[in-house]
C-alpha positions in Angstrom: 105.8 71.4 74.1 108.2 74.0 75.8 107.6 76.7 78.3 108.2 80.3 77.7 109.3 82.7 80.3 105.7 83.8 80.9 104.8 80.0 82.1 102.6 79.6 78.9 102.9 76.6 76.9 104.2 77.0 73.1 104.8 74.4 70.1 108.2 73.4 69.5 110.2 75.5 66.9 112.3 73.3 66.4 111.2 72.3 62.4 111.5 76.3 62.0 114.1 77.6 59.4 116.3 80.1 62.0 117.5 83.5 60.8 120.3 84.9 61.0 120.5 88.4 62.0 121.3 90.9 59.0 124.7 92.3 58.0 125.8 96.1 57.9 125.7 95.7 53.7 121.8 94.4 54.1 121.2 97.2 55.9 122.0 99.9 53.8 121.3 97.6 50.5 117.5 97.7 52.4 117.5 101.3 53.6 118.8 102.1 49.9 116.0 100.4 48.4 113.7 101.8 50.6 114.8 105.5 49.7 114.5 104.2 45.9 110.9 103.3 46.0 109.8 106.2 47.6 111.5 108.0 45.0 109.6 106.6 42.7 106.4 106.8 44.6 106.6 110.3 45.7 108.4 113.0 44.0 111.3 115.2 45.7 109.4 118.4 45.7 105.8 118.5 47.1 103.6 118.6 44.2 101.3 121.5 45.2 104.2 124.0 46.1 104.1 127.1 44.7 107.3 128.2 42.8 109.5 131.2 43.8 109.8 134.0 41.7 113.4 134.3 41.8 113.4 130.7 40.1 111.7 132.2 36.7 115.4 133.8 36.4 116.8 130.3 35.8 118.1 130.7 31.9 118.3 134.2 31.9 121.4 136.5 32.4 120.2 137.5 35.7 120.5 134.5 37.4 121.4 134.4 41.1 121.1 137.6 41.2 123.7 139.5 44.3 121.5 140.9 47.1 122.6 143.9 47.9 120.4 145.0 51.5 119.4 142.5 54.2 116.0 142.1 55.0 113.4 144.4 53.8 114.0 147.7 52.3 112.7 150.4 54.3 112.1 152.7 51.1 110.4 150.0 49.3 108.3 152.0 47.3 111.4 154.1 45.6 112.7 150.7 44.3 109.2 149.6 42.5 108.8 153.0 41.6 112.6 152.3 40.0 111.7 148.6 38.7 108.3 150.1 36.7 110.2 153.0 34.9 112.9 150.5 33.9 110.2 148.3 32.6 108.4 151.2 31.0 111.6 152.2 29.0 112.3 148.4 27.9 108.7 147.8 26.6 108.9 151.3 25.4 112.2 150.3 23.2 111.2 146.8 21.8 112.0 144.3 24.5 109.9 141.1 25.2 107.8 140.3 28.1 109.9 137.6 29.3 113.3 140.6 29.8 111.1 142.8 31.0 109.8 140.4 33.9 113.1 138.6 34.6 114.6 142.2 34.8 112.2 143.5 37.2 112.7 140.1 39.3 116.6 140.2 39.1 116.7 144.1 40.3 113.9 144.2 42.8 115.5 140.7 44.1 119.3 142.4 43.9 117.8 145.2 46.1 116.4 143.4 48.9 112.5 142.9 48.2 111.4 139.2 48.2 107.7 139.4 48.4 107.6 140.6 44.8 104.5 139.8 42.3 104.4 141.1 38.5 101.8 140.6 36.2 102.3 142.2 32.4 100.1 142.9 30.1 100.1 144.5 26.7 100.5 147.7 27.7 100.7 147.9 31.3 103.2 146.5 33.8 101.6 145.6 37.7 103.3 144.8 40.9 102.6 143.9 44.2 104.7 144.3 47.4 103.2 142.1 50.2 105.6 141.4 53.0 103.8 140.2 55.9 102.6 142.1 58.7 102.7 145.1 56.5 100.8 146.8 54.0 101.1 146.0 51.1 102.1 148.1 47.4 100.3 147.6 44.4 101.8 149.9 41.8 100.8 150.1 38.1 102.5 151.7 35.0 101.1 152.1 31.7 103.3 152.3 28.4 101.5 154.6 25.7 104.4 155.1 23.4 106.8 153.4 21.5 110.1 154.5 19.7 113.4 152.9 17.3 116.1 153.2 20.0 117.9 149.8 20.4 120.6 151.6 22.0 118.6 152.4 24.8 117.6 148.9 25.5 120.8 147.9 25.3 122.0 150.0 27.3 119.2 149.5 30.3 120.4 145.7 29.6 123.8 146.8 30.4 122.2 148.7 34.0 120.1 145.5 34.9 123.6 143.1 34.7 125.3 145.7 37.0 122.6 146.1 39.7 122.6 141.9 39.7 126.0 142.1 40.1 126.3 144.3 42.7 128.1 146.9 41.7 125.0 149.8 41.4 122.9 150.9 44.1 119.6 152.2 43.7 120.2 155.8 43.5 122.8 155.5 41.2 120.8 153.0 38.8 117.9 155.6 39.3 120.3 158.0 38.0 121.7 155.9 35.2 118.2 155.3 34.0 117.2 159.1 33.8 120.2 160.0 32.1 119.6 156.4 29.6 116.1 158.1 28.5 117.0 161.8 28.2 119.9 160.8 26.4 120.0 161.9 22.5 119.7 158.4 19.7 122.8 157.6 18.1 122.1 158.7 14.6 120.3 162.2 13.8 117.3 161.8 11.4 118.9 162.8 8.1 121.3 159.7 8.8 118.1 157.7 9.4 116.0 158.6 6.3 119.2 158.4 4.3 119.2 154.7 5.6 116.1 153.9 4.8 116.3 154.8 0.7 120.4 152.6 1.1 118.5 149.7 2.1 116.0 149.7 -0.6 118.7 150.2 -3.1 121.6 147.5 -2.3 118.1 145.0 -1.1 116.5 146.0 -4.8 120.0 144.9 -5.5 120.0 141.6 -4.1 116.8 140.6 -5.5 118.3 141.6 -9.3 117.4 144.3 -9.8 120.2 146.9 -11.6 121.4 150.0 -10.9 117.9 151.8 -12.6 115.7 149.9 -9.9 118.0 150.5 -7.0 117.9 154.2 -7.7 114.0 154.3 -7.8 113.7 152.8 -4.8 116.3 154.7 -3.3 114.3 158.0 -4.4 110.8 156.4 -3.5 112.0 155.5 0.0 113.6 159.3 0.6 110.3 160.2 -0.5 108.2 157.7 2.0 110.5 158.5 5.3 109.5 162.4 4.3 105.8 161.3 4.6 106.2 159.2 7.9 107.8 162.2 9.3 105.0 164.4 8.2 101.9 162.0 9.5 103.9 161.6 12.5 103.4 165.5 13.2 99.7 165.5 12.3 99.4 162.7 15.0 98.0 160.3 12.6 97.2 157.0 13.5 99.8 154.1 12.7 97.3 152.4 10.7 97.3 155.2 7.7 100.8 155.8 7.9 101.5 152.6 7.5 99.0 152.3 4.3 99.9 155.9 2.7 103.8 154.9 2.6 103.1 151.3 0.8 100.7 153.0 -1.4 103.1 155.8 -2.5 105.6 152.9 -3.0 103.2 151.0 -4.8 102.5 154.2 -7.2 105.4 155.6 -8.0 106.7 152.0 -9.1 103.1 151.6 -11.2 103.9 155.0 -12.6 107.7 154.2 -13.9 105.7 151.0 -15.4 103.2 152.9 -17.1 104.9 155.8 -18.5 108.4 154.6 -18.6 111.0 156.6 -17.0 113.8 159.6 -18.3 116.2 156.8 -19.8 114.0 154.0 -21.3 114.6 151.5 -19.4 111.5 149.1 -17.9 111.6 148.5 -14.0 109.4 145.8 -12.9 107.5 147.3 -10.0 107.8 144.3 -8.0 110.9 144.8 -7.2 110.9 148.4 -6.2 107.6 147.8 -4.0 109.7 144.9 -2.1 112.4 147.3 -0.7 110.0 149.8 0.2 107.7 147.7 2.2 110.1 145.5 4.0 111.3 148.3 6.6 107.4 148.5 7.2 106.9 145.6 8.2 106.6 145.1 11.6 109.4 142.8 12.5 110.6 143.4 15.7 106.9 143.4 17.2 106.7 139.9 15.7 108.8 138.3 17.2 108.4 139.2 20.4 105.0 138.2 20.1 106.2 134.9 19.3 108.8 135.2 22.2 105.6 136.4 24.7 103.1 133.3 23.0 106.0 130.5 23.7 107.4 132.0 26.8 103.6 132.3 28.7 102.1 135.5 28.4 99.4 135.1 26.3 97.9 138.3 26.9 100.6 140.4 25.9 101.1 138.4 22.5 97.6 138.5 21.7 98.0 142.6 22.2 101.2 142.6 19.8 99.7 139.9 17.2 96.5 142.0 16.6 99.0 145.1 16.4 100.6 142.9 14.0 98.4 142.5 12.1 97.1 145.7 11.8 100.0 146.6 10.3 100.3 144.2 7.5 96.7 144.7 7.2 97.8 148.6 6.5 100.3 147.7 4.0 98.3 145.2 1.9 95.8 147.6 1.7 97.9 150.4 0.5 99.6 148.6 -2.2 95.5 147.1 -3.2 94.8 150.5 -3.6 98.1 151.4 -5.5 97.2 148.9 -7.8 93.3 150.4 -8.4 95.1 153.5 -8.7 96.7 152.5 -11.7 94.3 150.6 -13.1 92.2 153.4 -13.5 95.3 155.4 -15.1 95.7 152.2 -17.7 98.4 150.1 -16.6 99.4 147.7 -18.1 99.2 143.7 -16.6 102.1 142.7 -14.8 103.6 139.3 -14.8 103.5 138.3 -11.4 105.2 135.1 -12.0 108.5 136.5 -13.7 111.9 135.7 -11.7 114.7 138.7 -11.8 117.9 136.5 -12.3 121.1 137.7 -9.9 122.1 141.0 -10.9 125.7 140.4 -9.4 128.2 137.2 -9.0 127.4 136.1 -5.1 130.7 137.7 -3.1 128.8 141.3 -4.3 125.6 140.3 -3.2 126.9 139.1 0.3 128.6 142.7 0.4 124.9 144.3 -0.1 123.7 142.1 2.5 125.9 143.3 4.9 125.4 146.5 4.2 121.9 146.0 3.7 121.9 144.8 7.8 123.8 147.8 8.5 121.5 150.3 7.5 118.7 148.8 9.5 120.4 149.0 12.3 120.5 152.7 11.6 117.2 152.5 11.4 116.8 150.5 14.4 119.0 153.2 16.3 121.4 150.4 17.2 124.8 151.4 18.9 128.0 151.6 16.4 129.5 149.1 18.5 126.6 146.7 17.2 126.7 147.5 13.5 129.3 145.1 12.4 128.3 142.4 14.7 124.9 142.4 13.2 125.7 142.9 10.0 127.7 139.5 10.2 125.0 137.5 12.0 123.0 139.0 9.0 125.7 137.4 6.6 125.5 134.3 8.3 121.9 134.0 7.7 122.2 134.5 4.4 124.4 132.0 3.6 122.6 129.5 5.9 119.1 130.2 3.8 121.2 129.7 0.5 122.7 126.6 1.7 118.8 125.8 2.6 117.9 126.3 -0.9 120.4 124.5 -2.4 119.1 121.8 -0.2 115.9 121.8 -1.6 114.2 121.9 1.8 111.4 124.7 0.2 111.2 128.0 0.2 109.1 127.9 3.5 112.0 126.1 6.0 114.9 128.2 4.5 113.9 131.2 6.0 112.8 129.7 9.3 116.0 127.4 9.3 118.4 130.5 8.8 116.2 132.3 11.3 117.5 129.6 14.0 120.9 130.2 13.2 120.5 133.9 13.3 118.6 133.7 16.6 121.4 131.4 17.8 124.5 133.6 17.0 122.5 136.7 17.9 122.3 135.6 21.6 125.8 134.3 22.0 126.7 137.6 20.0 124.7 140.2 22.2 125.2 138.9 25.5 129.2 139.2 24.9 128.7 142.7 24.0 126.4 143.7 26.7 122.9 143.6 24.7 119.5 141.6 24.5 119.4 139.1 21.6 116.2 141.2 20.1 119.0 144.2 19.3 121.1 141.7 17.2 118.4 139.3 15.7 115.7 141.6 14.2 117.6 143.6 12.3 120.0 140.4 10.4 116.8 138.1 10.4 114.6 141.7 8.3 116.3 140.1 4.6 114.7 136.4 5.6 111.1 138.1 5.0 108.9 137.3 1.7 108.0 140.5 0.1 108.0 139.7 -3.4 105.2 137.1 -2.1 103.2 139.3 -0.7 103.2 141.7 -3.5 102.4 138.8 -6.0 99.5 138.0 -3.8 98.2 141.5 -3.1 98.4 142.0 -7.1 96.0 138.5 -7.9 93.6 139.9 -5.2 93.3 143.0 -6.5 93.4 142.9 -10.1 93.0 139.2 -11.5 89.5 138.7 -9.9 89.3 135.2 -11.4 92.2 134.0 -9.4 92.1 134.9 -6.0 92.3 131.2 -4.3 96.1 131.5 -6.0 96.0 135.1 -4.1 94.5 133.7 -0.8 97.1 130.9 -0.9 100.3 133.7 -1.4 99.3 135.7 1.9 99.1 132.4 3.5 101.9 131.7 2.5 103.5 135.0 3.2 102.2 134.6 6.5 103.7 131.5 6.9 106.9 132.6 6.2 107.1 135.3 8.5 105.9 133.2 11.4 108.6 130.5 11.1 111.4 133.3 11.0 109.5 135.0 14.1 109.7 131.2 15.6 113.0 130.4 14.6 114.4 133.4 16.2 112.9 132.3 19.7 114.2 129.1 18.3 117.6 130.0 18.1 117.6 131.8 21.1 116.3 128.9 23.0 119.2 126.7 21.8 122.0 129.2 22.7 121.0 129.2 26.4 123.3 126.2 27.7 125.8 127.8 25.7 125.3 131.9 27.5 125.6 130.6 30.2 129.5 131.7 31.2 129.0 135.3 29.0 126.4 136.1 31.2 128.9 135.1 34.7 131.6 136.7 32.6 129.7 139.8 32.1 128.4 140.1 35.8 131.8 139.9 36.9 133.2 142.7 34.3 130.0 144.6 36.1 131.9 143.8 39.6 135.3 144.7 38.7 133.9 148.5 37.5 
């Protein structure tokens, strides 16, 4: 037995193993190991913390946005006064939920107010100003009207990057934006309608038709952008616009069936009814349903789906009635199931596509500085659906595979000239739509009573179709993120440098 320094008696230790005291490298090998398992334990970032709202930026072109103002703005109502009527005009032109709330983040951010909260909805845009030990701002604007003007979005696109970069101060950006809505479209409305009947002729074209089809439609379509213009004065609901211009499509092909037309030659109507309707079809709202449904506002794509499908419940039912229509005068049945063989060798057709895209844009009121761009992305597309086809990958992932690479190249392709990806992708991805299927369908439900499953299954179909191009477009743009990233730091520091 031994005695300890406290005078108590303690077993010997000598049979013990000693240890040896441990070495710097055990130290930090421990300390290391230690920091590893509480790693793995417990994450980095408390679980329950709420995230900031500059961190939804992360992806966009307004990240890290310059602050321009330290603290808190003493005028803070004139900026969210600013910040709403920016987001008004962007809903207003076309954009998406997502750019309109990571613009209003980016620019309120950029001029000094942190304690920002927006909340979008399908037609209204909210947000809340609560800095603490103040009172707080709750401001809400409504957006009652839409318009064609992709110029304009591009060019409020254009103000957001410079007020991130730091180059624009408030007044001046409230400036900018006054003179960006007053400002006159692009192309006057005789250049417009004159688009619309171009497109229906070189896309009558593509499909195989000849010169006698592409000069209906050409007519029909004057004709249809005369009667838009005329319900449009009567205030008329969207809805029956939408319907009288596909049934007066729908007619006036039916009628050149029935009767014939001054120089004997038979047009199948199908083909003139699928360049009238495609410009009516509500592309552009589509997709950024799509865009709002993947990107988290479920509320504002439910708004834009039902919208959407209003509309393409309008056009079915005009050409339905079309088809009664003629059916009462005596037409003859029409052979849904017949294919119109390429009316021109392939480097002609890819010349009508282009053009094709070009006029839309027109349509679309896209700058000239966007035309060619587009209409290349639009080429692009083209080719990548034919490739699809030859592929043999079904007609049903063609158009949603060329829609990626369309929604791909429209990013990279828009961001470098100073414009959302929206301005750029609906008008290329418009060709990618199925409206030969949808007239095929609408005819079998209308007239052949005895088949409508075969109908049913077309607008299914049809629907399906349009879907994966709306999704490959979000797709696309998705993909072409990592590789935006240095045109958006590019164009913020063009934005500087002015």
């Amino acid at each position: 037995m031994t005695i300890g320094p406290d005078g108590r008696r303690r077993p010997p230790t000598d049979g013990l193993p000693r240890t040896e005291p441990m070495s710097a490298i055990q130290v930090h090998q421990n300390a290391a190991a230690k920091r590893m398992l509480r790693r793995l334990v417990q994450g980095e970032n408390p679980p329950t913390a709420p995230m900031s709202i500059v961190d939804r930026l992360a992806g966009s072109p307004y990240a890290n946005p310059m602050i321009q103002v330290g603290g808190v703005d003493t005028s803070a109502r004139k900026t969210i006064d600013f910040a709403l009527h920016l987001a008004e005009s962007m809903f207003r032109y076309g954009a998406g939920a997502l750019e309109v709330e990571t613009s209003i983040i980016a620019i309120t951010a950029a001029l000094g107010l942190k304690n920002i909260e927006v909340d979008i909805t399908n037609q209204s845009v909210a947000i809340n100003y609560a800095p603490r030990d103040q009172t707080p701002i709750s401001l809400l604007r409504v957006v009652r009207s839409w318009t064609n003007n992709y110029a304009g979005l591009a060019q409020v696109h254009s103000l957001v990057t410079d007020i991130v970069a730091g180059g624009v101060g408030r007044e001046e950006a409230v400036r900018r934006l006054d003179e960006i809505t007053h400002s006159a479209k692009p192309f006057p409305r005789w250049m417009v309608t004159v688009a619309y009947g171009v497109f229906s002729a070189v896309f009558v074209g593509v499909l195989g038709g000849g010169l006698g089809a592409s000069a209906v439609a050409f007519v029909s379509n004057l004709l249809v952008s005369l009667l838009v213009r005329q319900l449009g004065r009567w205030r008329t609901p969207d809805f029956f616009i939408t319907a009288s211009c596909s049934f007066l499509v729908t007619f006036i092909a039916l009628l050149l069936w029935r009767f014939g037309n001054p120089v004997g030659i038979q047009i199948p109507p199908a083909i003139v009814v699928v360049g009238g309707i495609l410009l009516l079809l509500p592309t552009g709202r589509l997709v950024s349903a799509v865009q709002d449904a993947i990107n988290g506002f479920p509320v504002t794509a439910a708004g834009r789906f039902l919208s959407t499908m209003l509309t393409f419940g309008a056009l079915v039912a005009g050409i339905a009635i079309g088809f009664v229509v003629g059916d009462m005068t005596g037409m003859e049945p029409i052979d849904v199931t017949e294919t119109f063989p390429p009316a021109y060798p392939l480097w002609a057709v890819i010349i009508l596509i282009a053009i094709a895209v070009l006029m839309i844009g027109i349509t679309e009121q896209t700058s000239w500085t966007l035309l060619l761009p587009t209409a290349a992305v639009g080429v692009v597309g083209y080719l990548v659906l034919l490739g699809g086809d030859a592929l043999g990958i079904g007609a049903r992932f063609s158009p949603a595979l060329a829609a990626v690479a369309i929604g791909l190249l429209a990013r990279v392709v828009a961001l470098r000239m100073g414009a959302p990806q929206l301005v750029v992708a609906v008008p290329a991805a418009l060709i990618l739509l199925p409206g030969l299927t949808i007239f095929r369908s609408m005819y079998v439900l209308t007239i052949e009573e005895s088949e409508i499953l075969i109908g049913a299954g077309g607008m299914l179909n049809a629907g399906a179709i349009v879907l994966g191009v709306a999704a490959g477009i979000v797709l696309g743009d998705t993909l072409a993120r990592p590789l935006t990233r240095g045109l958006s730091s590019n164009e913020r520091r063009r934005a500087r440098r002015r």
